[in-house]
N, C-alpha and C positions, 0 to 999 in steps of 0.2 A: 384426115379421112374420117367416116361416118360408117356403121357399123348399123344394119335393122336390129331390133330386137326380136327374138327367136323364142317361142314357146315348143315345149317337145307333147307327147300324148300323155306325159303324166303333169301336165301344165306348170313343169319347171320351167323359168326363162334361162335364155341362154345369149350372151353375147359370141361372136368368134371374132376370134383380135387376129396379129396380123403375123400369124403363126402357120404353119404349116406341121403337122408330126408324120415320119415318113421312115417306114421300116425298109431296106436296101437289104438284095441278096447279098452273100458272104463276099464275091466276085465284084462287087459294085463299087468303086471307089467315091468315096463320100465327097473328096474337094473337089473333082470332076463335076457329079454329079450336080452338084448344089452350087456349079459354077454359073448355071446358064438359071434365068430367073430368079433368083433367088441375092437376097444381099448380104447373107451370114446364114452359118448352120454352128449345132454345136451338139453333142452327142449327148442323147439322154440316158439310154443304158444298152450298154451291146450293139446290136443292131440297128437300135430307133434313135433316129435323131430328130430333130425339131431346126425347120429351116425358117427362114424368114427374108417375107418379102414386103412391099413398098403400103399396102396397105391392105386392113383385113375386111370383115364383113364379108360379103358377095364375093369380092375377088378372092378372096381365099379359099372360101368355098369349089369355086368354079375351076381355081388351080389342084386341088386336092382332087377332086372329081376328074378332073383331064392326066392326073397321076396314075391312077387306080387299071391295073391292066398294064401299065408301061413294062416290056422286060426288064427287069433287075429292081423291080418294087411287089416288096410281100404285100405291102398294104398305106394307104395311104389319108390322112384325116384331117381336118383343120382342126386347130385347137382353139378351147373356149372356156369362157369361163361362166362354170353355170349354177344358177343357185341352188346352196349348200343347205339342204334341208336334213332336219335331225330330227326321226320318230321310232317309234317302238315297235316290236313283234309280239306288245302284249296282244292274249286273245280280248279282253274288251277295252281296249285301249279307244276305239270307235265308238262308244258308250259314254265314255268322260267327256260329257258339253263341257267340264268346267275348264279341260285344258283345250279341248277344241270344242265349239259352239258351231256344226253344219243345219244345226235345227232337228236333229234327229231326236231331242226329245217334247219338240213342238215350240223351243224358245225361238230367239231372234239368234238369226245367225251371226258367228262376230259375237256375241257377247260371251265372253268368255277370256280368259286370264292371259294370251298371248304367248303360251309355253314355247310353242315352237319356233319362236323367233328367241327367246332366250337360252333354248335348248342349240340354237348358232355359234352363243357364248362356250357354255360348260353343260352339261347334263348333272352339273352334281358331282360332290366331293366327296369320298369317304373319308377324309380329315375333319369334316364340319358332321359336330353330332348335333341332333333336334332333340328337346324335351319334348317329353309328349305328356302332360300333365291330367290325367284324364279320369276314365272309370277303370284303365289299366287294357293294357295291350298286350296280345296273345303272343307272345314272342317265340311260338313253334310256327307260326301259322306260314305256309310255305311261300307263300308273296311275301316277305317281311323277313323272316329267317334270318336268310343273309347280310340283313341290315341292321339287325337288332347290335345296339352298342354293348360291347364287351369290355370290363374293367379290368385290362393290363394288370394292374396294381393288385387285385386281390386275387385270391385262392380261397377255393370252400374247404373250408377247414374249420368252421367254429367261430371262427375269429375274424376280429377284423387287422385283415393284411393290409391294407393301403391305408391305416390310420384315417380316416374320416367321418367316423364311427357308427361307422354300418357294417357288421359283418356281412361277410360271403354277399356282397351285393356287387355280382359278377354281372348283369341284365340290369341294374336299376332297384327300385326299392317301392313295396309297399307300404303306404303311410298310413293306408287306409284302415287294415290289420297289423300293421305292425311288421312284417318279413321282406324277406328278401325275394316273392315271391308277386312280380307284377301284372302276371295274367290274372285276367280277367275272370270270377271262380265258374260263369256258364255263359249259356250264349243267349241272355235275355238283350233287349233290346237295350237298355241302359246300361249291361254290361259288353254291349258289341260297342259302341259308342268309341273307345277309345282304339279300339283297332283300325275300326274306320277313319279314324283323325290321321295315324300314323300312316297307313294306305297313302292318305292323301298326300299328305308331304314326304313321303318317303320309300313306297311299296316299291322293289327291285324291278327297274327298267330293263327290256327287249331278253327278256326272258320266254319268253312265247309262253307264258302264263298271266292269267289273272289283268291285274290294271299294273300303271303306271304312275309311280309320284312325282310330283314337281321336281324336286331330287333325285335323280335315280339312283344315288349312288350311298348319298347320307346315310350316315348312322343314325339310329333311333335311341335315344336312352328312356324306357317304358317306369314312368312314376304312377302307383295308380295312389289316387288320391278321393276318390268317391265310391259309393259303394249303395248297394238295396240291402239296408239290414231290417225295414219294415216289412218289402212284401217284393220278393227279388222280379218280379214280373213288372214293376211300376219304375217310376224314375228312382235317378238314385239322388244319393246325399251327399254331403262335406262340412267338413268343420274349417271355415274359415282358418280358426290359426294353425289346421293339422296343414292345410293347402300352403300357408305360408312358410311352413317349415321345410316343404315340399320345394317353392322353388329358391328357398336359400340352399338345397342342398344342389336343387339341377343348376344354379349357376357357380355352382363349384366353391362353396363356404365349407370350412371345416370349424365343427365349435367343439369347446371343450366339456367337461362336467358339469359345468356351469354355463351351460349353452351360448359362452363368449366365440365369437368368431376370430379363433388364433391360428389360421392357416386358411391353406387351399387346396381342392382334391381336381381332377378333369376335367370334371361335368360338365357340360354342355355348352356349346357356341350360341343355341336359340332357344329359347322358350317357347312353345306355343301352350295356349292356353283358353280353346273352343269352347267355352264353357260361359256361365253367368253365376254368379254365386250372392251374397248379399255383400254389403260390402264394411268392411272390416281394418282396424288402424294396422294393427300390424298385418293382415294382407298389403296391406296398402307400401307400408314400409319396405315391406319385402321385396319389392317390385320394383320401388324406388332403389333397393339395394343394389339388386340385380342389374338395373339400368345402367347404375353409375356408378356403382364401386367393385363391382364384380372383375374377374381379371387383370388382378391389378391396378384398378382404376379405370378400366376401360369402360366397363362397362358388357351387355350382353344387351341384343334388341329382344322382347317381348312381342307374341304376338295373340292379341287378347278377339274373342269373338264380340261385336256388336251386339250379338242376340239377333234371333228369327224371327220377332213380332213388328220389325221394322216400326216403331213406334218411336223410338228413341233415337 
């Protein structure tokens, strides 16, 4: 048998297969009942059972409908299977062309990253943490909050409790200054830069606040790694090798006094890394590290920006 395909008003599609679901008064005996028309029934929960007949589409429909009103029927439905769409109750979740492109901010519709087809898969893991390797991410800021990764291992105390040799670096670490301290120190524009990165990939999903990250579920581990020490209202800076240090530590290297790599700490499943910087051997090594020897060998994937002058 053949089956139309069905759109509903919220322009889900809908097939209905060759199902019937049919709630029966208390009094109503089910083998009886599902004896006449029907080729099998079998009980879904309680009172509803799910019967089945010779084919679906239309005629199920039309059987479900000629149900509806019989004495000894609460209620009666064809069953279907219809598509499984996965979105947020953030308030500007409607604003992000990058996860959905409707043209609301004057692009091409469609162009845009396909979230909600991969949000079918998973929405996001809180076991998978992101680097966020940036100018440093606000890690109170209340879209984020709940995401920001927390290190198990340490206790602020002074010290370093998880031997990795960064104290109290419970949130992550600044390289930038030197602390344990990875917010962002104002809200200039090269100093938002890294919160917005983290948003992106990871700002807490169907919260009915704020936006929505590709992840909704990910940890954040907030490395700030640049910084405005010339004139904090302009772009910021980095030092290549401080950055390199930076993601031998988010792909989880533990070195020693001698800044030999003799262990391993948590750190991070991803890298990101939105930025352009000039380019540098030991940046370069480090990334090579991370790719391939990180995790035991495994490696960890990097995700580096192009740059915005599309030139290159």
């Amino acid at each position: 048998w053949a089956a139309p395909l069905f759109v509903n008003e919220g322009g889900l599609l809908i097939v209905i297969d060759n199902r019937v679901a049919v709630a029966l008064a208390p009094e109503v005996d089910p083998e009886e009942f599902f004896a006449v028309g029907f080729s099998g029934y079998e009980r879904f929960i309680d009172n509803q059972y799910i019967g089945y007949i010779s084919e679906g589409g239309v005629t199920a429909l039309e059987i479900a409908n000629g149900l509806v009103g019989n004495p000894g029927v609460e209620w009666a439905s064809p069953s279907f299977w219809s598509q499984f769409e996965i979105l947020t109750n953030d308030t500007f979740y409607n604003l992000q062309w990058n996860l959905n492109n409707t043209g609301q901010s004057g692009a091409k519709i469609g162009a845009h990253v396909g979230i909600e087809g991969a949000w079918q898969y998973t929405t996001g893991s809180s076991d998978i943490v992101i680097a966020v390797l940036d100018t440093g991410v606000q890690v109170s800021h209340p879209d984020l909050a709940a995401n920001i990764f927390v290190n198990a291992g340490e206790v602020v105390n002074g010290m370093d409790t998880d031997g990795n040799g960064f104290p109290d670096d419970i949130n992550g670490w600044n390289f930038f200054d030197g602390n344990n301290n990875p917010s962002p120190p104002g809200t200039t524009v090269a100093g938002a830069h890294g919160t917005a990165v983290a948003g992106v990939a990871a700002a807490v999903g169907s919260n009915s606040l704020g936006v929505t990250g590709a992840s909704q579920h990910a940890k954040i581990l907030p490395i700030r790694i640049a910084g405005t020490p010339i004139n904090p209202t302009i772009v910021a800076f980095a030092q290549p090798e401080v950055i390199a240090r930076a993601v031998y530590y988010a792909a989880g290297a533990v070195l020693n006094a001698q800044n030999q790599i003799v262990g391993s700490w948590r750190g991070a499943d991803v890298i990101n890394a939105s930025w352009g910087a000039a380019t540098n051997t030991m940046l370069t090594a480090a990334f090579n590290w991370a790719t391939t020897s990180a995790k035991g060998g495994q490696g960890i994937p990097v995700f580096v920006a192009t740059g915005n002058s599309a030139s290159g």
